[in-house]
Every structure is written in C-alpha cells, then in structure tokens.
C-alpha positions in Angstrom: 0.0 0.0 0.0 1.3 3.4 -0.9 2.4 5.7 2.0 -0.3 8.1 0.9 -3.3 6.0 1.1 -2.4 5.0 5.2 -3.6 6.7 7.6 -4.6 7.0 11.4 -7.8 8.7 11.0 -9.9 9.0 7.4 -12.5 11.3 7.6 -15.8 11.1 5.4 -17.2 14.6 4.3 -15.7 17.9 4.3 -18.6 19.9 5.9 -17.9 22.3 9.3 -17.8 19.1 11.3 -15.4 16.9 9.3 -13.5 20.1 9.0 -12.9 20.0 12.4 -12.4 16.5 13.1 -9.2 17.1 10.7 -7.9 20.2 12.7 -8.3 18.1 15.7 -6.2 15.1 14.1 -3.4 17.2 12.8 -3.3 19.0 16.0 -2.3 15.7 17.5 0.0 14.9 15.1 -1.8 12.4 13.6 -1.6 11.2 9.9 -5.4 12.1 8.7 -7.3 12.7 5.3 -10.7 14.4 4.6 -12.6 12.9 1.9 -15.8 14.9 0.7 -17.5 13.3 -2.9 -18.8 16.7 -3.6 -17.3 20.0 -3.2 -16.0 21.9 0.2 -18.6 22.3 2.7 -20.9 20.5 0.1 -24.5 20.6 1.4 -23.9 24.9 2.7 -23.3 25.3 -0.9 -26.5 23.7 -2.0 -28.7 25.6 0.6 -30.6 28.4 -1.0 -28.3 31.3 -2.3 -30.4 34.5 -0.3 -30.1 32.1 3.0 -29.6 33.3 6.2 -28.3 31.4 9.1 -30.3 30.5 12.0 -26.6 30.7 14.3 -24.5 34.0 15.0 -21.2 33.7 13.7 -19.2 32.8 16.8 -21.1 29.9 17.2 -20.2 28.3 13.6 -16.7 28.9 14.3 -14.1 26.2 14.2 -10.3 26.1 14.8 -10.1 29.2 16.7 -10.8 30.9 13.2 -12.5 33.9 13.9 -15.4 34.2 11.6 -16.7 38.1 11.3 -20.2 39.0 8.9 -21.8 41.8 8.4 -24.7 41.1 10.4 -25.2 38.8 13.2 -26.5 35.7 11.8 -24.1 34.8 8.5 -25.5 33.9 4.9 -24.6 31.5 2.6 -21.7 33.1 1.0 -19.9 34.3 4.3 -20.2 31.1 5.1 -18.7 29.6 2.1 -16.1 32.1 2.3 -15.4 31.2 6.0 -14.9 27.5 6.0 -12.8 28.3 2.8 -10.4 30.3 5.1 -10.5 27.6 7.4 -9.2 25.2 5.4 -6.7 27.2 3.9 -5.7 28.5 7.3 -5.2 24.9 8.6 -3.7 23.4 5.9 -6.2 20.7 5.9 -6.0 17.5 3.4 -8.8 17.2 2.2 -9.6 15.5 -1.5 -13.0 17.0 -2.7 -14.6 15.2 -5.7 -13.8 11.8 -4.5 -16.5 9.6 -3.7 -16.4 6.3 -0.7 -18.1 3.5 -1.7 -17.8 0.7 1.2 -15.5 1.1 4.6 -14.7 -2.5 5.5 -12.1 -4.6 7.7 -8.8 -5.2 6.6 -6.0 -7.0 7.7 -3.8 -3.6 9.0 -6.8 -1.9 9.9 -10.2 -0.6 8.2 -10.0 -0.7 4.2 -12.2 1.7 2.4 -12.8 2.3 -1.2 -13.6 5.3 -3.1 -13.8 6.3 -6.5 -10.0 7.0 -6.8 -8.5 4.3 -4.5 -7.8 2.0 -1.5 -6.7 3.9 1.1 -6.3 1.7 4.7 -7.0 3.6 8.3 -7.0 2.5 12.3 -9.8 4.9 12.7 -12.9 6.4 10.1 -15.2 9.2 10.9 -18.3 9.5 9.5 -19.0 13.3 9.3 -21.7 12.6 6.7 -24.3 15.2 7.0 -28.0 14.5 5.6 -28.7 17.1 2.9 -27.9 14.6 0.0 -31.1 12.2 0.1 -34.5 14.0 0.1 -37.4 12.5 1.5 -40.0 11.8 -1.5 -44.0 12.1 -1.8 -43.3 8.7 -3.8 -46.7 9.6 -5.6 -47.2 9.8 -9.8 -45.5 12.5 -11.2 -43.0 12.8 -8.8 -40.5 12.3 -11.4 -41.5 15.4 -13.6 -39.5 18.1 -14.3 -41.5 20.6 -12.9 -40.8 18.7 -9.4 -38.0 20.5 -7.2 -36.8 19.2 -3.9 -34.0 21.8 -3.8 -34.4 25.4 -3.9 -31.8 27.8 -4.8 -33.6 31.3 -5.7 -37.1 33.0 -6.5 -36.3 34.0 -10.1 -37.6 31.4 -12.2 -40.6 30.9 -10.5 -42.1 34.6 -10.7 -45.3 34.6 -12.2 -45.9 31.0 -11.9 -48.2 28.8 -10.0 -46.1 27.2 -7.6 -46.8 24.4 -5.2 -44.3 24.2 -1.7 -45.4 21.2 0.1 -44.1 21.2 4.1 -44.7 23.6 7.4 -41.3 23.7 8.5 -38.5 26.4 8.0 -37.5 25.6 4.4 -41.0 25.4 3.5 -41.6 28.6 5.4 -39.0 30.2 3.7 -39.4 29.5 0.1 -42.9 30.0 0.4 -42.4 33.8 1.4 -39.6 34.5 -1.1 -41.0 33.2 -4.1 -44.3 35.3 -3.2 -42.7 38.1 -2.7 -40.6 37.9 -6.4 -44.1 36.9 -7.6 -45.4 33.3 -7.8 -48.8 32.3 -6.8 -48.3 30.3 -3.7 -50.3 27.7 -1.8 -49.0 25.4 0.5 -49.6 21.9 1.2 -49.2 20.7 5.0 -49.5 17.2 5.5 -50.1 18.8 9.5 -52.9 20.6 11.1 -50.3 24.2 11.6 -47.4 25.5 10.5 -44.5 23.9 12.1 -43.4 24.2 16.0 -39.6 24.8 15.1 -39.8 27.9 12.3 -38.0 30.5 12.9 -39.8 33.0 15.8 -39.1 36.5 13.4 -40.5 34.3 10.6 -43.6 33.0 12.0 -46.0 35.8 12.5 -45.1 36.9 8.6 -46.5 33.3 7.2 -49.4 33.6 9.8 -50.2 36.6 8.5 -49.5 36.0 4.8 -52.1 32.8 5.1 -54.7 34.8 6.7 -55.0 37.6 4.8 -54.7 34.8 1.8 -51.9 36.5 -0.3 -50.3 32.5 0.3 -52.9 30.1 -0.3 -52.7 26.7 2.6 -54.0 23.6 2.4 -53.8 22.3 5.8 -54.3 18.0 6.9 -53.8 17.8 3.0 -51.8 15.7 0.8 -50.7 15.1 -2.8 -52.1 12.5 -4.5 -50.7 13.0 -7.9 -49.0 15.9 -10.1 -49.3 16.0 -13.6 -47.5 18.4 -16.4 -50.5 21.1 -15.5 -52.0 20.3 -12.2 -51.4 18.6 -8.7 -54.3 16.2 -7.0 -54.9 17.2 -3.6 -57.0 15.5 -0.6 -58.2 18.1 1.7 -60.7 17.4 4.7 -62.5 19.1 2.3 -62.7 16.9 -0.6 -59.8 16.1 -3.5 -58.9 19.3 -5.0 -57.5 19.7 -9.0 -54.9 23.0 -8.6 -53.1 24.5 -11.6 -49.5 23.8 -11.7 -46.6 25.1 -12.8 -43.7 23.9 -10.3 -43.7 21.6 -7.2 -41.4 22.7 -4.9 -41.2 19.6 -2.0 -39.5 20.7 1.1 -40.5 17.6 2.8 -36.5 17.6 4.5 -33.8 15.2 4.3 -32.3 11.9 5.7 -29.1 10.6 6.5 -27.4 8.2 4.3 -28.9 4.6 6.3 -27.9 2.5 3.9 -24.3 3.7 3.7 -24.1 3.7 7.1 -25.8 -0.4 7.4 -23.1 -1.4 5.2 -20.5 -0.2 7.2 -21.8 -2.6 10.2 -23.6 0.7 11.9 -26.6 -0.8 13.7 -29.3 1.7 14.8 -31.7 1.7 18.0 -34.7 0.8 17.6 -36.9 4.1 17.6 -38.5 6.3 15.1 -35.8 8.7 14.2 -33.6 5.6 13.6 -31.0 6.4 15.7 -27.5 5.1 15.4 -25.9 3.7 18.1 -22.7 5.0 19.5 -21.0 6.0 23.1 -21.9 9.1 24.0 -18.2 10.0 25.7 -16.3 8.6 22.4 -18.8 8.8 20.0 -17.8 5.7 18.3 -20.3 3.6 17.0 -21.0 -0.1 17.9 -18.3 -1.3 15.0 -14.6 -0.8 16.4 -12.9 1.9 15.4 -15.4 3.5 13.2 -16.5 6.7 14.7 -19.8 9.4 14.0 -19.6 12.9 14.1 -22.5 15.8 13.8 -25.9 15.8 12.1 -25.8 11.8 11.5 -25.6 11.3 15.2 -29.6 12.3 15.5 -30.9 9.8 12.7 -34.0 11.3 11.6 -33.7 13.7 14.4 -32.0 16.1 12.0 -32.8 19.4 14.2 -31.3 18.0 17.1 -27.3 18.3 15.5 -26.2 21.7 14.3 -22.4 23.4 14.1 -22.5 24.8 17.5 -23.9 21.9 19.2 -21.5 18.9 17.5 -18.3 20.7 17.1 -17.3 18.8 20.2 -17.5 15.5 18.9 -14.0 16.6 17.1 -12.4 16.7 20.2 -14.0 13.7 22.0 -13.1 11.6 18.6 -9.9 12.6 18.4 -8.6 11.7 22.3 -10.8 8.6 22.1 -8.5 7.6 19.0 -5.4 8.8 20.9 -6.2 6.5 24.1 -6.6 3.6 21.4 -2.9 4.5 20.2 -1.3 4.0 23.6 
C-alpha cells in the first residue's frame, strides 16, 4: 500500500464538522485525510443562495478561526467564504470530488474504497451530513420536471403557479420568497399548523400572509398525484384539482442509512432511527469506526447543528489517541 493511502484517521465529508475532526487530528499529530464526494462544505453550498443562518457567527466557528459577517447571523456566502479560510488557514487535506463506496475490515486496519483508490486507516469518521437524500411524496409525477426538492432562488418561479409542500423552516422560507418575487403560492401541509420549530421572526409573517390569503394553505392535506398542469390534492374538504406550474417539496432530508448499514452501523430501535454510538467517544457499535455531527440524530435532524457537534471533534480525536497508547 502506498504511504499516501495509510492513515490513522480517514474522515468522510468535508462539511464544518469533518473540517474539524481534521484540525483536531493534525493538532495531535496524527496522519489524517478528509474525503468529501462533492465540493467543500458541500451541502452549505447547495442551501438556498439568499439564506440566512439560523446561528450568529461565533457559534459556527471552528479552529479558533474567527469568523466576522456583516450582520449577526451569516449567509450563505460568508459562510462559504469562512470555512474556505478555514481550510486554507489549517492546511487541511482534504480530497474533494472523491467519492467512498464501502468502509470494510482489513488486515492492517479498516480498508475503504472510493472512486479514486484504497486507502487503509486504524480509525474512520463518518461526518456525513443528511442534505444529499431527500425525503419523496413517492406519488405519480414525482419524477416530472417541474418537481424540485431543492431550492436555490425565487427567479424562475415569478409569475408562476407554484406548489411548496411542508410547514417547517425551508417550506416557510421558500414560500415567502417566491411570493414576494411573484409566484402564486399555496401550501400543502400534511399537519394541522405550520410547524413548531420555524424561525420565531418568521412565523407571524407566514401567519399573517395565510390569513390575509396572499399565500394560499392547504392544511391536513396531501398530494395525491401531479401531472405536467395540475397537482391532486386531498383536503378534509374533498380532493382538490390546482393548476401547476412547479412543485417545490421541502419535505427535508435523511441521512445516508444504507451507507451507514453497510458499514456494520446498527441503529436503535426508535422512530428517528437512531444510530448507536457511546456518547463519551462517539464511536459507533463497530470498532474503530466513529460518528460525528448531524448523523448522530438519525431522523432527528434538528437536534445536530455546528454549535452543538463541534465537540464530537475533540471527544473523537482523544478517544483515537487512548486507542494509540
């Protein structure tokens, strides 16, 4: 095996977390590699371009990096810009672009594949984030064009019928933006009110926007079927025919389960699907194979964020150390 595919620590994905699970490894000296199958900080850079954080900037910060915005809560492009100059500042290895396919044993330690190599490592974080797999309606039409479950910005959709199905801050958001750069919105919610967790500041505006009926809600509702013109709605009111233009499905996003099954990872068994790991290390129940941030909640994925995980770099890190000596 080449010198530059061993390592003590391998670290899957290059977002804020993984970022500083390899700060913490080459602050200990350690022989580490980040490997992200997208670009840096992947799923930030997919999040809506006008977004605002929910976090003030000190508490994203990793690496003793200060990280200064304009305002209090960072967008999308300070933030890109940030965990750019973290990298840079650290020096961190990291190979963007590069995809894993398995993480199994091997004879000098765990062997995992990607799409450019074999590299072997005594320890492997998964730092894998949940933005990548979408949860779908799994209803006809689904696969249409006109069928979004991302959103980037309210341009293309001014002066067109749009359909944002969810209650909860994505929904929230998108619904209000595109209104406001002119779409005709109405909102599915599979739920009886808008969701418990959006944002305080936001809340009274989609109240307010509902009941005044500038945004059109369907409450207790779901689709049934989209077609090229309309969408198929049941309401407690009957199945309603809307006209169509774009379906924008904010219905959220899951971790990568099946990734994580064929790396041994066994989960508890409880409806977010949790995985199972010690709290103190954080490794999971396989030896030496370790989770880190947003994948540590399951389904739960509002119960993770930058502030709250950046630890698990730290506990990972000495628990690896220990295993050293």
């Amino acid at each position: 095996m080449e010198s530059d595919r061993e390592y003590d620590v391998l670290i899957i994905g290059a977002g804020p977390i993984g970022l500083a699970c390899g700060i913490e490894a080459k602050k200990a000296g350690m022989r580490y590699v980040i490997i992200e199958k997208g670009c840096l900080v992947n799923s930030l850079y997919n999040y809506p371009l006008n977004m605002t954080f929910f976090s003030t900037s000190e508490k994203l910060e990793i690496g003793s990096v200060p990280f200064i915005s304009h305002g209090p809560k960072p967008n999308r492009l300070e933030s890109l810009e940030y965990y750019r100059r973290v990298c840079s500042s650290w020096d961190l290895n990291v190979r963007l672009y590069e995809e894993v396919k398995s993480v199994a044993d091997g004879p000098a330690g765990h062997l995992i594949t990607t799409t450019k190599g074999i590299y072997v490592a005594s320890a492997v974080i998964l730092a894998l984030g949940f933005y990548d797999l979408p949860f779908l309606l799994n209803i006809p039409g689904e696969e249409l064009p006109k069928v979004k479950h991302y959103y980037d910005e309210p341009h293309p959709y001014f002066r067109q019928n749009v359909i944002v199905v969810g209650a909860s801050n994505s929904a929230v958001d998108v619904a209000l933006e595109t209104y406001r750069k002119g779409a005709n919105v109405t909102m599915i919610v599979r739920e009886g009110a808008i969701g418990d967790n959006v944002k305080y500041w936001v809340r009274p505006d989609i109240e307010n926007r509902i009941k005044e009926s500038s945004i059109r809600a369907f409450f207790n509702s779901v689709i049934t079927r989209i077609t090229e013109e309309t969408v198929e709605v049941v309401t407690p009111e009957g199945k309603r025919v809307i006209e169509n233009d774009f379906v924008l499905a904010m219905t959220g996003y899951q971790p990568p389960f099946d990734f994580m099954r064929k790396c041994g990872i066994t989960f508890a068994n409880d409806v977010f699907n949790t995985p199972e790991y010690n709290v103190d290390t954080m490794e999971s129940n396989v030896k030496g194979i370790y989770l880190a941030g947003v994948v540590c909640g399951g389904l739960k994925t509002n119960k993770w964020f930058i502030e709250n995980s950046r630890v698990h770099a730290e506990q990972i890190i000495k628990a690896v150390k220990s295993e050293k000596h």
